[in-house]
N, C-alpha and C positions, 0 to 999 in steps of 0.2 A: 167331902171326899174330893180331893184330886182329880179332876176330870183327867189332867193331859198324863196320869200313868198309864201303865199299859199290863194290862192283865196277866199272867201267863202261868197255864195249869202245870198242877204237882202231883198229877194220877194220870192211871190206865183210864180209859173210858169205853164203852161199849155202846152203841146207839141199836135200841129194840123199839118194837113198837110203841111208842106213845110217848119216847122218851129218849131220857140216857142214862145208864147203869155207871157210876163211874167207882171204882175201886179206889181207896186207899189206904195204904199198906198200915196205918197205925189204927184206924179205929173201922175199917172195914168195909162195903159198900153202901152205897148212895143210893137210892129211886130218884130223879127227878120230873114234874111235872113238864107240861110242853111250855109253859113260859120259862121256868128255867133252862130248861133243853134249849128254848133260843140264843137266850143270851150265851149258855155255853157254846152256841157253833158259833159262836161271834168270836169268844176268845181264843186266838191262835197267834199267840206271844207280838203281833206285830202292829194291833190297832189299840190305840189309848180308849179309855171308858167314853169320852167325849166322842169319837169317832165309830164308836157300838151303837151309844145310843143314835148321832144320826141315822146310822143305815136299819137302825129298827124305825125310827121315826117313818123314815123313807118311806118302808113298809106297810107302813101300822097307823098314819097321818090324817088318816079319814072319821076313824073311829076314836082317835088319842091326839092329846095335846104334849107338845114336848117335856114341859114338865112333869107328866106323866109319867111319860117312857123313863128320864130322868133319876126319879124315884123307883120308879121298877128294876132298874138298870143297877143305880147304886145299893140297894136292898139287899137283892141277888148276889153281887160282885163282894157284900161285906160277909154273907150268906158262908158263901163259899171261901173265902179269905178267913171267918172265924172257925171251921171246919176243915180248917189245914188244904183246902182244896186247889188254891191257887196263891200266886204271893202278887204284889207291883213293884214294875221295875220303873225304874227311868228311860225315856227314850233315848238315852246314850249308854246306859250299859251294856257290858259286854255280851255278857249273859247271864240272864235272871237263875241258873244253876247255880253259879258260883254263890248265889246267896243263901242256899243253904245250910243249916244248920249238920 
């Protein structure tokens, strides 16, 4: 995977207890666990996968080795990328909308 794209979600979402609910319009909503749940508040159209996993590293360093997080991180991000749930843009596009189908 791509470290230096950059994630950016394709649903409503809804954060409830223990998680995040997120809705999408073709195959319907989502449950996610709290490790998922992390990485999704990580993705907010403007930090590359590379720069997710840092700041969970950050976080998470004591108990995890980057390579970890790494594979946790791209897992997750293909997770949701195979489930229409997010697309990667390049960090110069204009907007990851316009790539819509």
């Amino acid at each position: 995977m791509n470290l230096e794209k950059i994630p950016q979600s394709k649903t409503l979402n809804w954060q409830v207890k223990g998680g995040y609910v997120l809705i999408n319009a073709l195959s319907g909503k989502l449950m996610m666990n709290e490790t998922s749940s992390l990485i999704w508040r990580k993705i907010d159209g403007s930090l590359s996968i590379q720069e997710i996993i840092e700041e969970i590293f950050q976080e998470y360093k004591k108990d995890n080795t980057i390579k970890y997080i790494e594979e946790i991180v791209c897992e997750a991000i293909q997770d949701f990328i195979d489930k229409g749930l997010l697309i990667l843009k390049e960090e110069d596009d204009l907007d990851g909308w316009l790539q819509y189908e």
